[in-house]
N, C-alpha and C positions, 0 to 999 in steps of 0.2 A: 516376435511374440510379446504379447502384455508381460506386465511385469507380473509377477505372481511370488503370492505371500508365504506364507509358514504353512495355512493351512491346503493350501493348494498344492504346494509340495509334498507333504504329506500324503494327499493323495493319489499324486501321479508316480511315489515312489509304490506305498504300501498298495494299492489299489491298482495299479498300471503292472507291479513285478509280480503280485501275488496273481493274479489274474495268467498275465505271461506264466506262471509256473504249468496252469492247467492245460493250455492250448499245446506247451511244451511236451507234457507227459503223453498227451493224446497222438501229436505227431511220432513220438518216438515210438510207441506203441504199433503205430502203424505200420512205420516205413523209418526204421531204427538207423540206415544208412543215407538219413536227409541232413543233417548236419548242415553242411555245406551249401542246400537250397534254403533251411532257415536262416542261415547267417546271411545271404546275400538280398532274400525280400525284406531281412532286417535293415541293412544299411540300406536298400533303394526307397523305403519306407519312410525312413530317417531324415534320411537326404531330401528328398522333395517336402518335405514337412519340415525342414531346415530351412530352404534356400529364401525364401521372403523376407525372413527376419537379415539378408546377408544382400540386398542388393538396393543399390543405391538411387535415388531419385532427387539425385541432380541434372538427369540426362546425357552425362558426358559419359559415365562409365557404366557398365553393369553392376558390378559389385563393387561393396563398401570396399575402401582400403582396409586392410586386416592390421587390427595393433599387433598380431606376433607375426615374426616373418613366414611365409610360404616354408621354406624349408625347414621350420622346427615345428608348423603343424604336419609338413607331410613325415616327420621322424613318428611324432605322437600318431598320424592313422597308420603308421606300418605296424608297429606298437599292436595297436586297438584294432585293425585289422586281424594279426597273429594270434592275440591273443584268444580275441572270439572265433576263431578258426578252430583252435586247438581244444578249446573249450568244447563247441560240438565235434568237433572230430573224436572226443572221447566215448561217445553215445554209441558209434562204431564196434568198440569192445565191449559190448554187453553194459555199458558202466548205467547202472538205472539212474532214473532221476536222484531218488534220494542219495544215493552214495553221491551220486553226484552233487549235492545240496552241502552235501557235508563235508566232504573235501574243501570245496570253496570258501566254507564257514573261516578258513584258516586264512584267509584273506591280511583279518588285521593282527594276526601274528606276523605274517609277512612283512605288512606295508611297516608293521612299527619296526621289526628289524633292518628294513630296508633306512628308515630315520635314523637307527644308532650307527648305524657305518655311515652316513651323512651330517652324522655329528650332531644329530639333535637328542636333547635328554628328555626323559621322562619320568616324573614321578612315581614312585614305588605303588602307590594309586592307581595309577593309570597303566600302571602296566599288571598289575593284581585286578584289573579291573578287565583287563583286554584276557587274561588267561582264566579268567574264571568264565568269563563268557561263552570263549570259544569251548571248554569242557562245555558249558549248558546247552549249548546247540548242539553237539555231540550227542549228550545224552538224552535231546528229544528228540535226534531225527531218529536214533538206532532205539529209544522206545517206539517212537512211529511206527516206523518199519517194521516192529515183529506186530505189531497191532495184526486183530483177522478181522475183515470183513462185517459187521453185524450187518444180515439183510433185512432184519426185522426192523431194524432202525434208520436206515437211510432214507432219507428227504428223495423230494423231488428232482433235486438238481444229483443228486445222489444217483438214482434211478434213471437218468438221462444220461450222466457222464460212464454208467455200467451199460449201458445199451451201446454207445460208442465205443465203448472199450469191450464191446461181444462177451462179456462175460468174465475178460480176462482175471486172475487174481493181482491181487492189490498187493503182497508183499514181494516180498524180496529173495525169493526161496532162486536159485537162478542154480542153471547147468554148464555154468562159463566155463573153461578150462583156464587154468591158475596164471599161464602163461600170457593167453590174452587180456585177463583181466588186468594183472600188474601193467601190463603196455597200457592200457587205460589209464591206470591210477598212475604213471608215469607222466601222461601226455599232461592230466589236469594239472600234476606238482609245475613240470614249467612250466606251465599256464598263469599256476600263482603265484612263480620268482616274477615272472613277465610284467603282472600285474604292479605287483606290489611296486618293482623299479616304475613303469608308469604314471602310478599313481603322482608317486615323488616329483617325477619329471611335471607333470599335470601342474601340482601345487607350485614350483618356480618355477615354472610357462604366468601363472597367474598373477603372482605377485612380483615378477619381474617386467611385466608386459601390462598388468592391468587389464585386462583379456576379460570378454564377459562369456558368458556360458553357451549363450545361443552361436559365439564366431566358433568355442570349440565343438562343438554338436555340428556344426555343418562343416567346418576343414577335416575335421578326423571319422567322416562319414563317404563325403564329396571325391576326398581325394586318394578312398580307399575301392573304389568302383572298379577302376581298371585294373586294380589286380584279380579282380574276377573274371578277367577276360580270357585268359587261357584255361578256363576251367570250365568254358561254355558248354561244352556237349557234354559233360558231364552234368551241369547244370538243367540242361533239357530232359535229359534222362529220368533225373530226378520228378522232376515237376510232371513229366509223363506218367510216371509212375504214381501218383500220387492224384493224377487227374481220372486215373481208372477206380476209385475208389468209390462205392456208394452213399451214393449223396444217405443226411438222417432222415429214420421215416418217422416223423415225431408224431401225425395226426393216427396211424394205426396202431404207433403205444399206449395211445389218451391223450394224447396232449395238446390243449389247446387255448390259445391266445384270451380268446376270449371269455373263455371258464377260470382261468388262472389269475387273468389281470385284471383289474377293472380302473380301464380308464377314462376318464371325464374330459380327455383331451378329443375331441374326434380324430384332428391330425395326430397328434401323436399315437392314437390306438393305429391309422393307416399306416404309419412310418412303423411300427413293431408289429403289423402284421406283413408289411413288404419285405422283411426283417427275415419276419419268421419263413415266408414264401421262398425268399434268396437263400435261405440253410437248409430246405429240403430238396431242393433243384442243384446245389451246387453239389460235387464231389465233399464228402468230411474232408481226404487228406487236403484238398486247397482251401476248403474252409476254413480250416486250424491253423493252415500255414498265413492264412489272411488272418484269423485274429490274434497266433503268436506274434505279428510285425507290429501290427496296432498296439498293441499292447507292451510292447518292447519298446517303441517310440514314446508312449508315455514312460515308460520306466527310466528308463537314458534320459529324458529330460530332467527328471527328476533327482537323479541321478549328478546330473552335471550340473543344475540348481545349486545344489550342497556342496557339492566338491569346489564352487565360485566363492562359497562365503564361508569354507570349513577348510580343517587339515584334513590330510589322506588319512589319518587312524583314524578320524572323528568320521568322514564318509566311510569306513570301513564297520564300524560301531554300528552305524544308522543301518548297512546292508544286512548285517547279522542279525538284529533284532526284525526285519522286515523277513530275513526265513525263518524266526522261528515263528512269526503269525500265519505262512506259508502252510507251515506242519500244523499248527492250533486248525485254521481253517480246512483242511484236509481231512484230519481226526472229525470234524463234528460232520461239513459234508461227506463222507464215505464211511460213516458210523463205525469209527475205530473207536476202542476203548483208552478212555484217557485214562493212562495208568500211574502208577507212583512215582517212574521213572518221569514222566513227558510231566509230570505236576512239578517234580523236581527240575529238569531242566528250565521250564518255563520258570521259575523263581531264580533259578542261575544266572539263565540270558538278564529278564529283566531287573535284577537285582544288581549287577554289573554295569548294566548298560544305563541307570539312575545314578548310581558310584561315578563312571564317567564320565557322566554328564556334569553332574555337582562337581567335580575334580575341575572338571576344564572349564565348563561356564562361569561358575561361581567362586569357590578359595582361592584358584591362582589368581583370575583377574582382581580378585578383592585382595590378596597380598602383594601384586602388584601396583595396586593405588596405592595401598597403605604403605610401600616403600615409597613410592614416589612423592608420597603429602612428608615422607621424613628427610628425602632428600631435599625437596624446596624448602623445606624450616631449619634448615643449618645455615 
């Protein structure tokens, strides 16, 4: 893969995850016990959208020598295997998206506790910064969530993503019983002990080894494949399931390509109307499960970008503010009301997540010069 800058990152996390959120919520929607079939088109997605940046063209070998050994990337895919396992495996127990969004939020509480038993410190900043945060994404996903419907105000895309969803409601009003649910919100907590250890390990993989992002994107994808193998008929199952599903009828709701867009491209109006042909012909549930992997492949790259040239609480930081634009961009397309609370969180997250940015980009490495110009003048 080309090298790719700040703002390319940028978008392959906030643009590639926020995106994955919706393909997410539609499959679950569907076919709430697929888990397990998105996790696996995600790593087969991954993986061959990996392997080019990992082989070599000297002609002697296939692939590049790897600077981390085999056997500490195949510790990290068991890792990142389990973890994303467990993560959808939580969808199982009723756990909706958003609770599920907001669980996770607690990422970089984790990851920085996982730093102090590893002996790393943190400034009273930086840690007033990761706890205010995590409160602000709390308190816009659970304003989200009680958000109703307006159907007066919903967009286009609005109006589309209610057609696929048959009508369904948008909140969270659920008839779980207590017992399943908590197994749920059990599965996701070690999910995020899981993570959080991970992450750590990720950051000394990197800085011990020099490691660049593209060798870990493909060994902790590659060599996580064959543990799907005993899970194969369950995996048909799944994808059976999901193949029975009706394709969108977009042209008999209104919808149409060429009314909606206008483009001066010829080919490209061909390329977004073969587009639009391939999404009414294919089943929704493979649909979604195709643009959740797309999607998720951009996000992981992005993903793994950051965590090459940041600490684990700093990509932890990054992921948190990317769900709360998750819920911002959900509120305006599903015309929920942005209330006091979601105004509130949104100045929490972002108001945190600028605190530790300036904490860590800025005053530490600037009193770190400024120690170091006083030790050279003695």
């Amino acid at each position: 893969m080309a090298a790719i800058g700040p703002v390319g990152t940028v978008l392959l996390i906030f643009g590639g995850c926020c995106s994955n959120v919706f393909a997410l919520e539609a499959l679950i929607r569907s076919e709430p016990n697929s888990g397990l079939l998105i996790t696996f088109f995600q790593f087969v997605f991954t993986a061959i959208a990996a392997t080019p940046t990992q082989l070599s063209l000297d002609g002697k070998t296939l692939f590049k020598k790897p600077k981390v050994p085999l056997a500490r990337w195949a510790y990290i895919a068991l890792l990142f295997y389990s973890i994303n396992m467990l993560n959808n495996w939580a969808f199982a127990f009723s756990i909706s998206v958003p609770i599920h969004i907001i669980l996770r939020s607690f990422g970089s509480v984790t990851t920085m506790l996982a730093g102090v038993i590893r002996g790393k410190k943190y400034t009273a900043l930086q840690v007033l910064s990761v706890a205010v945060l995590t409160l602000g994404v709390v308190v816009s996903a659970w304003a989200d969530s009680e958000g109703k419907v307006s159907h007066s105000s919903i967009d286009w895309l609005g109006q589309f993503l209610t057609q696929v969803f048959k009508g369904k409601s948008m909140t969270m009003e659920t008839s779980t019983p207590t017992s399943e649910f908590t197994i749920g919100l059990s599965i996701l907590l070690v999910a995020q002990l899981l993570s959080a250890y991970m992450g750590a390990y990720v950051e000394d993989t990197y800085s011990t080894y020099d490691a660049s992002w593209t060798e870990n994107l493909f060994y902790s994808h590659i060599l996580s494949l064959p543990m799907f193998l005993p899970l194969s008929s369950s995996l048909r199952h799944d994808y059976a399931k999901l193949s029975k599903t009706a394709p969108l009828d977009l042209r008999q709701n209104g919808y149409s390509i060429k009314a909606d867009i206008s483009l001066s491209n010829v080919l490209l109006n061909r390329i977004v109307e073969a587009a639009y042909d391939y999404a009414e012909t294919t089943p929704q549930g493979v649909l979604f499960l195709l643009v959740n992997a797309f999607t998720q492949l951009a996000c992981i790259s992005g993903v793994n970008l950051v965590s090459a040239k940041s600490s684990a609480v700093t990509v932890t930081i990054v992921l948190n503010i990317r769900k709360l634009v998750s819920f911002i961009l959900s509120t305006i397309i599903f015309g929920h009301e942005l209330s006091g609370r979601m105004i509130l969180g949104s100045a929490l997250v972002f108001g945190s997540g600028a605190l530790y940015g300036w904490e860590t980009s800025w005053r530490l490495p600037m009193k770190r010069r400024q120690e170091a110009k006083k030790a050279s003048g003695k």
